[in-house]
C-alpha positions as CSV (number, residue, x, y, z in Angstrom):
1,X,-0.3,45.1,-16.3
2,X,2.7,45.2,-18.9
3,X,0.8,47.9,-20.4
4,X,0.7,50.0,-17.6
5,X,4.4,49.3,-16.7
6,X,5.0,50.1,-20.3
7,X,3.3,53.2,-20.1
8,X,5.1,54.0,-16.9
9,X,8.7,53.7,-18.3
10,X,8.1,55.6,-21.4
11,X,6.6,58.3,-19.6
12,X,10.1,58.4,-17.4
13,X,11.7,58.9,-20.6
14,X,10.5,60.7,-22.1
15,X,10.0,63.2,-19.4
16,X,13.5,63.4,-18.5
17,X,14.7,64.0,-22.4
18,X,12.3,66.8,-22.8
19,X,13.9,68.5,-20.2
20,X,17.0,68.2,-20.8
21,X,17.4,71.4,-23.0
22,X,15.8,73.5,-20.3
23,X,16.7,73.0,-16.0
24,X,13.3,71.8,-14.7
25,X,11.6,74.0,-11.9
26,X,11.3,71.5,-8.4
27,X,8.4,71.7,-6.6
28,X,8.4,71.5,-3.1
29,X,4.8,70.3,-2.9
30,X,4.4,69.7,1.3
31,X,1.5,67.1,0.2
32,X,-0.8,65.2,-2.1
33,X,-4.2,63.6,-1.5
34,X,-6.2,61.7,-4.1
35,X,-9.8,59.9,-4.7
36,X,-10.4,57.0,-6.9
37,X,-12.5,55.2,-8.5
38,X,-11.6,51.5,-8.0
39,X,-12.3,48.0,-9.9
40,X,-11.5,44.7,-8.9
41,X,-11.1,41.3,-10.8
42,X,-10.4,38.5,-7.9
43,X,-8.0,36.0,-8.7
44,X,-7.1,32.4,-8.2
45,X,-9.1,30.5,-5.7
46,X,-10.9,33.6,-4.9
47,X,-12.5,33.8,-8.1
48,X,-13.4,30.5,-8.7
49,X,-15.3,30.9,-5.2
50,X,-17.3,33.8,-6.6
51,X,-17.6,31.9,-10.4
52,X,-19.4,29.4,-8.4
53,X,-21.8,31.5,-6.6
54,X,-23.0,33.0,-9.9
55,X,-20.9,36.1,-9.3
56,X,-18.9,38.1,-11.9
57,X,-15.9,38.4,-9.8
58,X,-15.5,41.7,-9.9
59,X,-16.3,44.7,-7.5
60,X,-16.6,48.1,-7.7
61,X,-16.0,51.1,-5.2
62,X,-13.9,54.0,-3.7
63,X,-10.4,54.9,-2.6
64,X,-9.0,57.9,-1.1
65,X,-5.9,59.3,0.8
66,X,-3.6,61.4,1.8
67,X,0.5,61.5,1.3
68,X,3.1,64.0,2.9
69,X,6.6,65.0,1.6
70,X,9.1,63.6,4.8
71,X,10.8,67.0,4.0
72,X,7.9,69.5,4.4
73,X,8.7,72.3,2.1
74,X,12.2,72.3,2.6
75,X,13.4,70.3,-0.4
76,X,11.6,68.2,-3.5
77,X,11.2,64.3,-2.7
78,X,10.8,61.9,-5.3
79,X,8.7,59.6,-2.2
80,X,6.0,60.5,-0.4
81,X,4.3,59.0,2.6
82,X,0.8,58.6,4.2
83,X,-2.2,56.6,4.2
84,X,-5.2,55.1,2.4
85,X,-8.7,54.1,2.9
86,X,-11.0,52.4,0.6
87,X,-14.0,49.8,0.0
88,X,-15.4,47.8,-2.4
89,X,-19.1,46.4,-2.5
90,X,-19.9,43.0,-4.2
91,X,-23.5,43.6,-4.4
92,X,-26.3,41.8,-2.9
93,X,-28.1,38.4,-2.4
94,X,-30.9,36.3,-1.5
95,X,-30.5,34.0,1.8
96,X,-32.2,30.8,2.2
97,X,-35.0,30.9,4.3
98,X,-38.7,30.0,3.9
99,X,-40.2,32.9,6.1
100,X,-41.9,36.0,4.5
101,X,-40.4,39.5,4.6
102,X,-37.4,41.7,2.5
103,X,-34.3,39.9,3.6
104,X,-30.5,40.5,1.8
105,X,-27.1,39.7,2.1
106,X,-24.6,42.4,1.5
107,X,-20.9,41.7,1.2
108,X,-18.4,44.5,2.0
109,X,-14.7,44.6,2.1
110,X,-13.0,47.7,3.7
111,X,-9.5,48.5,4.0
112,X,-6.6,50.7,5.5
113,X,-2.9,51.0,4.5
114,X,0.2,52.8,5.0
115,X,0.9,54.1,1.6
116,X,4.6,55.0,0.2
117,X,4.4,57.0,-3.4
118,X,7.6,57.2,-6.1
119,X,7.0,59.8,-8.3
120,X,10.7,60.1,-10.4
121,X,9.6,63.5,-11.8
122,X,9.8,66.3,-9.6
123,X,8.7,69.2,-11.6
124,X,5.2,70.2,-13.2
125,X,5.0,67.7,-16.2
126,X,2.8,67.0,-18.6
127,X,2.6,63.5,-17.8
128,X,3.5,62.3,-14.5
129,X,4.4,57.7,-13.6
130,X,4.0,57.1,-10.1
131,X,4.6,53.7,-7.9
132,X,2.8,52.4,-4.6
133,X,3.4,50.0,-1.8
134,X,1.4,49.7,0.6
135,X,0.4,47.4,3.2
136,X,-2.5,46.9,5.8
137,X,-5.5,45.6,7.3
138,X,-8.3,44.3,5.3
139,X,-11.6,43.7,6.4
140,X,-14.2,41.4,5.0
141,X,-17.9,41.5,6.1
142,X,-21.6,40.0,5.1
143,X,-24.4,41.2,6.5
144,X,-27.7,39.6,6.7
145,X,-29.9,42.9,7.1
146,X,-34.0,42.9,6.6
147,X,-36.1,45.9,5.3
148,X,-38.1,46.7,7.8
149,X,-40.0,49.3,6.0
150,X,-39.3,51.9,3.4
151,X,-37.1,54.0,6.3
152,X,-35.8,51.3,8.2
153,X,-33.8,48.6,8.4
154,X,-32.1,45.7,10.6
155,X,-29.0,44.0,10.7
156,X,-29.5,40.5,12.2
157,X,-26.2,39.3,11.5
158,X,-22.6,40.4,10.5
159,X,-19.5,37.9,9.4
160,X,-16.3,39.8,9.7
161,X,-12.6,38.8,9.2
162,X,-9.7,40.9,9.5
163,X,-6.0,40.2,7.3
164,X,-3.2,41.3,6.4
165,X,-3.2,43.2,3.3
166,X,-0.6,44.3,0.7
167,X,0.9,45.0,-2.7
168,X,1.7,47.1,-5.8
169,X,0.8,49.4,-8.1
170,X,2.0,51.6,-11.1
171,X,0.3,54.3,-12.9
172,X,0.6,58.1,-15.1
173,X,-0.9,60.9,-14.4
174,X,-2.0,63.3,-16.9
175,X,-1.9,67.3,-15.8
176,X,-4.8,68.8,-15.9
177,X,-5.6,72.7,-16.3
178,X,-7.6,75.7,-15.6
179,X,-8.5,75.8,-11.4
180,X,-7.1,72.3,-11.5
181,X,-4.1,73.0,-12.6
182,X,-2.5,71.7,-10.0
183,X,-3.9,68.0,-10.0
184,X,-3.4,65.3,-12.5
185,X,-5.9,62.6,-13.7
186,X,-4.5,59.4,-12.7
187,X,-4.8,56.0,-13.8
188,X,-3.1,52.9,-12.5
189,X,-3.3,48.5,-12.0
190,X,-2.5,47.4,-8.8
191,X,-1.6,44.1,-6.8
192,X,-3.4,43.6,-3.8
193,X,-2.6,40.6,-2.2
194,X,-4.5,38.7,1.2
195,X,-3.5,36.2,3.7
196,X,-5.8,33.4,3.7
197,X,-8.7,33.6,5.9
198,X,-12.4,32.6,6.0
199,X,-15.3,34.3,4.0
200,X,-18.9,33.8,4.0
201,X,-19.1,31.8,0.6
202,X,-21.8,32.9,-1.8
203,X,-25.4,32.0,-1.4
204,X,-24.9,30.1,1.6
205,X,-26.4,32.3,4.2
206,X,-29.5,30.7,5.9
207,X,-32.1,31.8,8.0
208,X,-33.6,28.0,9.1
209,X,-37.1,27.1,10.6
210,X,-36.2,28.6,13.8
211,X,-35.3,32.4,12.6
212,X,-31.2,31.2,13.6
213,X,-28.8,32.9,11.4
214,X,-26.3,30.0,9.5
215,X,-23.6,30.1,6.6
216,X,-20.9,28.2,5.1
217,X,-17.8,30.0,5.5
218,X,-14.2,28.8,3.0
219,X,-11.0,29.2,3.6
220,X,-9.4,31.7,0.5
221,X,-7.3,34.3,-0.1
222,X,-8.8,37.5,-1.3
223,X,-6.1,38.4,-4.0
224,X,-7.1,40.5,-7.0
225,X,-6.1,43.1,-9.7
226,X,-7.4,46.8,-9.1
227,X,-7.7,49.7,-11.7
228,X,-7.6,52.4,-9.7
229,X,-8.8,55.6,-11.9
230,X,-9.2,59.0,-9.9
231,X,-7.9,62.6,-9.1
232,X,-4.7,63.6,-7.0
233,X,-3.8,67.2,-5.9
234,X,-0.9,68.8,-4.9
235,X,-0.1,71.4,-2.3
């Protein structure tokens, strides 16, 4: 994380003092949008939770949005505003059960935010530091699903939670060229933080001797660390 904010400041800097022998060219870009690849490390309590269940702690998946300038085309603005989407899987396990047949457990968390983007360079630059808020809902879900057959499949039960969800992030983007001139390759750590709420804890989901659906659900926060690496446009 001190990397990245490292990376962001000297960017700033050295931005601004290469322009300063030449008046940059504003651009009055009317939005952005941007998809990402995202990983997560979970943190505190959270992680210990997965640790215990034999899991890495980590998750992988996708993040995508869209952000307008609150001034259209009219002027530059160093802030835009919008919305995000995004998921993250945390792979699959066995349940308990003693009856034949393809059983899993799959655990999903989803979420959507209001997104507000600082970007303090304003012109086309080679290298471009950018700063999120955001804040939302999150929503946690395990599914016990069984194969029915090579096509087909059924979900026999689903564990969701909904929470608050919210944090930081800080990144650069680098410019890229050719027909994608106008996009930059973006990398960046962010701070997404949970309200407590319960999850289905690892390797606890049961199917008993009379096919009825049980687990063992924990009180946790979901906090973790996200690298966020992905494309955004401009227009």
């Amino acid at each position: 994380m001190r990397f990245i904010l490292y990376l962001f400041f000297c960017a700033s800097f050295l931005e601004v003092v290469a322009q300063q022998e030449q008046q940059p060219k504003y651009i009055e870009d009317k939005y952005s949008y941007f998809i990402a690849l995202n990983l997560g490390n979970a943190l505190g309590s959270y992680r210990t939770i997965l640790k215990e269940g034999n899991k890495a702690g980590t998750k992988f998946g996708l993040t995508g949005g869209i952000l307008f300038n609150p001034y259209g085309r009219k002027k530059a603005s160093p802030v835009f505003y919008g919305a995000e989407i995004g998921f993250q899987g945390d792979g699959r396990e066995d349940p308990i059960t003693t009856y034949s047949g393809d059983f899993r457990v799959n655990n999903t968390s989803f979420w959507i935010n209001g997104l507000a983007r600082y970007r303090p360079i304003l012109w086309s630059s080679k290298i471009n530091p950018y700063a999120d808020a955001f804040f939302g809902a999150k929503i946690i879900q395990t599914n016990l699903v069984e194969q029915l057959n090579e096509d087909e499949s059924e979900t026999l039960q689903r564990w969701t939670k909904l929470t608050p969800n919210y944090g930081l992030g800080v990144g650069v983007g680098f410019k890229l060229f050719g027909s994608m001139k106008n996009a930059y390759l973006d990398i960046g750590v962010y701070y997404q933080q949970a309200d407590a709420t319960k999850i289905v804890k690892p390797h606890t989901v049961e199917i008993d001797n009379n096919f009825e659906y049980k687990s063992k659900q924990i009180l946790t926060t979901t906090n973790q660390w996200v690298v966020k690496i992905g494309i955004t446009g401009f227009n």
